[in-house]
C-alpha positions in Angstrom: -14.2 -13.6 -19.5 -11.1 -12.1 -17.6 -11.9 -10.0 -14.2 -11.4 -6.6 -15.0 -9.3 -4.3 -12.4 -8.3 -0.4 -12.1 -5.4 -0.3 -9.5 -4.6 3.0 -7.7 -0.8 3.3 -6.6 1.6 5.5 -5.2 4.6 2.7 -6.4 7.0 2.3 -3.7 9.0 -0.9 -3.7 6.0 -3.3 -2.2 3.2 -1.6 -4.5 5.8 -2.5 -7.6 5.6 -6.5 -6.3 1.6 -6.0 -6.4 1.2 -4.3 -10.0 3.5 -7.2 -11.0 1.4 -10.2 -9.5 -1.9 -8.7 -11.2 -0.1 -8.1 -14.3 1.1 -11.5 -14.6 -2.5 -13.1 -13.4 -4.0 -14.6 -16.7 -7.4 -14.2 -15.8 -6.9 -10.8 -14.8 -7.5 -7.6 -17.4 -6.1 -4.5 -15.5 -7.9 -2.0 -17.6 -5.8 1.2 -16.1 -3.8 1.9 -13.4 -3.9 5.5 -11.8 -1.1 7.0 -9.9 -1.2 9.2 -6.3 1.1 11.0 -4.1 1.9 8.8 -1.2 4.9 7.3 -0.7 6.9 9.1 -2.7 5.9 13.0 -4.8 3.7 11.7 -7.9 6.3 12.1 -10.5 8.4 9.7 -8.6 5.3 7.6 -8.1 4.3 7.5 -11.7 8.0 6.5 -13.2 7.8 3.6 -10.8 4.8 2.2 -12.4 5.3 3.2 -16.2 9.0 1.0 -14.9 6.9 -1.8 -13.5 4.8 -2.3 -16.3 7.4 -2.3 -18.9 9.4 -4.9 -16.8 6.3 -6.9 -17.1 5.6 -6.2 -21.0 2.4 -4.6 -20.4 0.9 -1.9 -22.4 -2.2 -1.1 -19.2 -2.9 2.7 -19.4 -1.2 4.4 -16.5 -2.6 7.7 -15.5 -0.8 10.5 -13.0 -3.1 12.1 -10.5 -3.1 13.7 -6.8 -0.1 15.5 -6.1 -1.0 16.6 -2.4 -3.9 15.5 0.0 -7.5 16.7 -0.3 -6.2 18.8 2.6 -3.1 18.3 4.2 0.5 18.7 3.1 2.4 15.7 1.7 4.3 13.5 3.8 6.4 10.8 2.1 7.7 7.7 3.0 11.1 7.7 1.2 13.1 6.1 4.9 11.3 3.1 4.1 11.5 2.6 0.1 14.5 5.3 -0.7 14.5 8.4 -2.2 13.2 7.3 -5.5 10.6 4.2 -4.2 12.5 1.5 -5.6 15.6 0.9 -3.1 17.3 3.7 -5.5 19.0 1.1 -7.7 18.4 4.0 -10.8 15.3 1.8 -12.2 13.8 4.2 -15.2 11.1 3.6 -17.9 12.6 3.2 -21.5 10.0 3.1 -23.7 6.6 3.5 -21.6 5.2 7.0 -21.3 2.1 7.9 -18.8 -1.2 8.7 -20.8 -2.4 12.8 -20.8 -5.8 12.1 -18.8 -5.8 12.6 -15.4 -6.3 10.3 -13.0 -9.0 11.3 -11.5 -10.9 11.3 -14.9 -9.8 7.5 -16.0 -11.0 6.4 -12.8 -14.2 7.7 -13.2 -14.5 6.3 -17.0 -12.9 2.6 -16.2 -15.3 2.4 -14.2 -18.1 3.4 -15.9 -17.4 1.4 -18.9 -16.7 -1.5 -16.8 -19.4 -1.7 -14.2 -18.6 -4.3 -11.4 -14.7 -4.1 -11.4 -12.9 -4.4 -8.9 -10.7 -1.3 -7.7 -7.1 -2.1 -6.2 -5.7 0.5 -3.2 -2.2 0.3 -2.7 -1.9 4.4 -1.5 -3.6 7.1 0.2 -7.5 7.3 -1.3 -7.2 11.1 -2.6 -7.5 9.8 -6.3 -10.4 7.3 -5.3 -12.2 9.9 -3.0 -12.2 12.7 -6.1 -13.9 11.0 -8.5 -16.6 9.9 -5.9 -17.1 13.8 -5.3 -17.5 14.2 -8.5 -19.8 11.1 -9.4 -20.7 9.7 -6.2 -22.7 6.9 -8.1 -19.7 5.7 -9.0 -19.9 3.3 -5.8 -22.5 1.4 -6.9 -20.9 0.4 -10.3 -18.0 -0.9 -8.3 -18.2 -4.5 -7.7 -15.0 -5.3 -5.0 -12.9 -2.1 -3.9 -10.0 -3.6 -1.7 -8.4 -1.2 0.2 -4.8 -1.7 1.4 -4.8 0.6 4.6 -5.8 0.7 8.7 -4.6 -1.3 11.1 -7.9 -2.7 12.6 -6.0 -4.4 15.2 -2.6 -3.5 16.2 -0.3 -0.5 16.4 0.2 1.8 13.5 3.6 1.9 11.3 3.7 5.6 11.1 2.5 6.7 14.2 0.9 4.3 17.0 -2.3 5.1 15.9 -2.3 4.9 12.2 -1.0 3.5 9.1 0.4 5.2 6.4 -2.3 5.1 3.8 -4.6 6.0 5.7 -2.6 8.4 7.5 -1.4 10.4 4.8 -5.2 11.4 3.6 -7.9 10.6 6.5 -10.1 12.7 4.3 -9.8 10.9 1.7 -10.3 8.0 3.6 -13.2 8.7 4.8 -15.2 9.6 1.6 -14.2 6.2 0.3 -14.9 4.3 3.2 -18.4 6.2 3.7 -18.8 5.9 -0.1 -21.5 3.1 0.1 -19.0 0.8 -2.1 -18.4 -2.9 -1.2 -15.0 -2.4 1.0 -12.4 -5.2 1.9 -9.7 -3.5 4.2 -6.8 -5.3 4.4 -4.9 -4.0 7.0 -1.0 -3.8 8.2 -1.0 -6.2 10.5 -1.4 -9.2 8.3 2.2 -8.6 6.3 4.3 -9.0 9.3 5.4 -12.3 11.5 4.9 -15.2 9.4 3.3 -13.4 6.5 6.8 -11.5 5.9 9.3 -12.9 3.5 11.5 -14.6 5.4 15.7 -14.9 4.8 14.5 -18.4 3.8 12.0 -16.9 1.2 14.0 -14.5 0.3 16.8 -16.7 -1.0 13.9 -18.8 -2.5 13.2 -16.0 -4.5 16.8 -15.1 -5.5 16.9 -18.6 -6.7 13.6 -18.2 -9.0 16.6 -16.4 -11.4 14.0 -14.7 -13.5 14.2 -10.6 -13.8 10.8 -10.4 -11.8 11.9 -12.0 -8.9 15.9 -10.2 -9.0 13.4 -7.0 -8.7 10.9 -7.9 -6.2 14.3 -8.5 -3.9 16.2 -5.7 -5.0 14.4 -2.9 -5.3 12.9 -3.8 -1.7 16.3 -4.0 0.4 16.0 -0.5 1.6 12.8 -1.3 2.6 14.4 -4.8 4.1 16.2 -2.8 6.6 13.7 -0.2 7.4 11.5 -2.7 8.7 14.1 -4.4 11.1 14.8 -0.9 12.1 10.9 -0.2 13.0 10.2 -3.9 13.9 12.8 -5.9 14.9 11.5 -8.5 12.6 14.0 -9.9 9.9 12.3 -10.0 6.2 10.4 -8.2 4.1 7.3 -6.7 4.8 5.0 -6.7 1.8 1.6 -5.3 2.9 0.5 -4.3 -1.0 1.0 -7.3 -2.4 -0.9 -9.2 0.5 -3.8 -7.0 -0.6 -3.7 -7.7 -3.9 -3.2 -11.3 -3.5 -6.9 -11.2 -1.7 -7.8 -9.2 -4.5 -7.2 -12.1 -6.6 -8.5 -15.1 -4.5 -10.8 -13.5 -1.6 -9.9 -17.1 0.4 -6.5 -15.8 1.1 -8.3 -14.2 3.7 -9.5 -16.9 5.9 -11.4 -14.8 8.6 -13.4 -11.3 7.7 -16.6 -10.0 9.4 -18.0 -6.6 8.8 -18.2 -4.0 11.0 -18.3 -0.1 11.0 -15.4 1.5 10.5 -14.8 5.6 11.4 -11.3 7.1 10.3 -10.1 10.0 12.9 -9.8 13.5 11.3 -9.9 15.8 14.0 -7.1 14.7 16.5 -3.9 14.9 15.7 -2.8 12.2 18.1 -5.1 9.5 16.3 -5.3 11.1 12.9 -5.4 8.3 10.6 -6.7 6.2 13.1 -9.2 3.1 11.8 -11.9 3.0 14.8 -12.9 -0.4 14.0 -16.8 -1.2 16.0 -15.8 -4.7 16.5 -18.4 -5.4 19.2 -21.1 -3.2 16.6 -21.9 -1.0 19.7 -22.9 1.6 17.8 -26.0 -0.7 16.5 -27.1 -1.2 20.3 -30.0 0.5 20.6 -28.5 2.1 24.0 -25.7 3.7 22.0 -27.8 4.9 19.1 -28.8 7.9 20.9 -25.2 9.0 22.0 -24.1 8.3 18.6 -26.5 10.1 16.9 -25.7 13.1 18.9 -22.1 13.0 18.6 -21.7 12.0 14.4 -23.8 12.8 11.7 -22.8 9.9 9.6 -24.5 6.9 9.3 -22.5 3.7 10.4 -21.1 2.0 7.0 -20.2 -1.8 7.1 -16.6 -2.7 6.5 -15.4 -6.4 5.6 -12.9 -6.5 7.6 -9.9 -9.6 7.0 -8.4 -10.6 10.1 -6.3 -13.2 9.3 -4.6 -14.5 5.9 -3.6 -17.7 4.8 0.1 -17.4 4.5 1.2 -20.4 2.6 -1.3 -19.5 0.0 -0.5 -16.3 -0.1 3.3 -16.5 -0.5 2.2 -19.4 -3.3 0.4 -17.2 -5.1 3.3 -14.3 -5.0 6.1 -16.9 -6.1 3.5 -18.2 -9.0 3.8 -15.1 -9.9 7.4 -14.4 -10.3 8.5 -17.3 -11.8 9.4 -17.4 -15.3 
């Protein structure tokens, strides 16, 4: 029996590598995949993916949904995957054409009809976070719901308290992660150093000479320069696809622990910010009484990964681009 996924994207050039290596797993059945505003404006967003899919000769259901955050405006990241998400080499869909439904609406049905999926986050959680307000026992029909987002140990990459995901919608963000689902956050942080495509890999890649793998380079080289700009680091940074690749085998992360996890949404300083309880001093019964007063939430409990195995990981992402 495959493992069934619903993947939630807002297709910028490193989302387009994940969709691909799920597509191409043979034991994997993505039964829809549902489209936000994030890194680029949803119609944007949703081209991307219809593209992605088609490259991949895939007939999955993709759905358009959130335009704007539950309640901010939109902010993009077009500096670091071009204006159109894709390194704006003119990739367009020829023949695939987004379903009517909205998103919002197949996520709430893929999951229903497949209780104990998994769920895939590769943008901002305003798709994920409206069909819990509208069926909030949703979350317990979900079996795995790893979330691409926070940075749990290290400085943000949009401002130095955030990531972007998370960033773009903290309200969202914090419905899902309060949700009561079972929550692997893979955070920023494990993409970059070693985990980045090197020039080495890159070239690796080149040499794979199948149209998956021309793409996965290409339509990531405005992101390529973007993140020496930010970074100083030389590569490719490809935090979606390290998600998805724990997604697929949970040992690529080879050190989690759970913990309770807060996302700021009242500073603007820290907005986005993943306030990871590492040392669980919230579950001291010393603190209890401070915390009580302060939040009204309960404490949830986060798996958190902390580290990755990078040889497997970059072995599973070439498996998947070869030919």
């Amino acid at each position: 029996m495959p493992r069934i996924f619903l993947i939630d994207t807002d297709t910028g050039s490193d989302d387009a590598v994940a969709l691909i290596m799920a597509l191409r797993t043979p034991d994997i059945r993505v039964a829809a995949i549902t489209v936000v505003a994030g890194n680029i404006p949803l119609a944007q967003a949703t081209s991307n993916a219809l593209y992605t899919a088609e490259l991949c000769n895939s007939d999955v259901p993709i759905f358009a949904g959130a335009s704007h955050p539950l309640k901010r405006a939109l902010c993009c990241a077009d500096w670091f995957h071009g204006e159109d998400g894709l390194g704006d080499h003119g990739y367009k869909p020829k023949t695939r054409a987004v379903e009517k439904k909205h998103a919002v609406d197949a996520i709430i049905e893929t999951i229903r009809a497949n209780p104990g999926l998994t769920i895939v986050t590769l943008g901002p959680l305003t798709n994920v976070a409206l069909a819990l307000q509208r069926d909030p026992k949703l979350a317990a029909s979900v079996g795995r719901c790893v979330i691409m987002g926070g940075n749990p140990c290290c400085e943000g990459n949009v401002t130095p308290a955030a990531e972007f995901n998370i960033w773009v919608d903290p309200e969202a963000a914090g419905i899902v992660f309060h949700s009561g689902m079972n929550i692997e956050m893979v955070g920023w942080h494990l993409c970059r150093g070693e985990a980045a495509l090197s020039l080495k890999d890159i070239d690796e890649i080149v040499a794979l000479k199948t149209p998956l793998s021309e793409f996965t380079i290409r339509c990531n080289s405005v992101a390529q320069d973007a993140y020496f700009a930010q970074t100083g680091e030389r590569g490719i940074s490809l935090p979606d696809p390290v998600a998805m690749a724990i997604a697929i085998d949970p040992k690529l992360c080879s050190s989690s622990s759970q913990h309770y996890v807060e996302i700021e949404t009242a500073s603007e300083l820290t907005r986005g910010m993943t306030v990871v309880d590492r040392l669980n001093v919230t579950h001291d019964a010393r603190n209890r009484l401070i915390w009580s007063q302060a939040h009204a939430r309960q404490p949830n409990r986060i798996h958190v990964c902390w580290t990755l195995d990078v040889p497997g990981w970059k072995a599973a992402l070439y498996s998947s681009l070869a030919g």
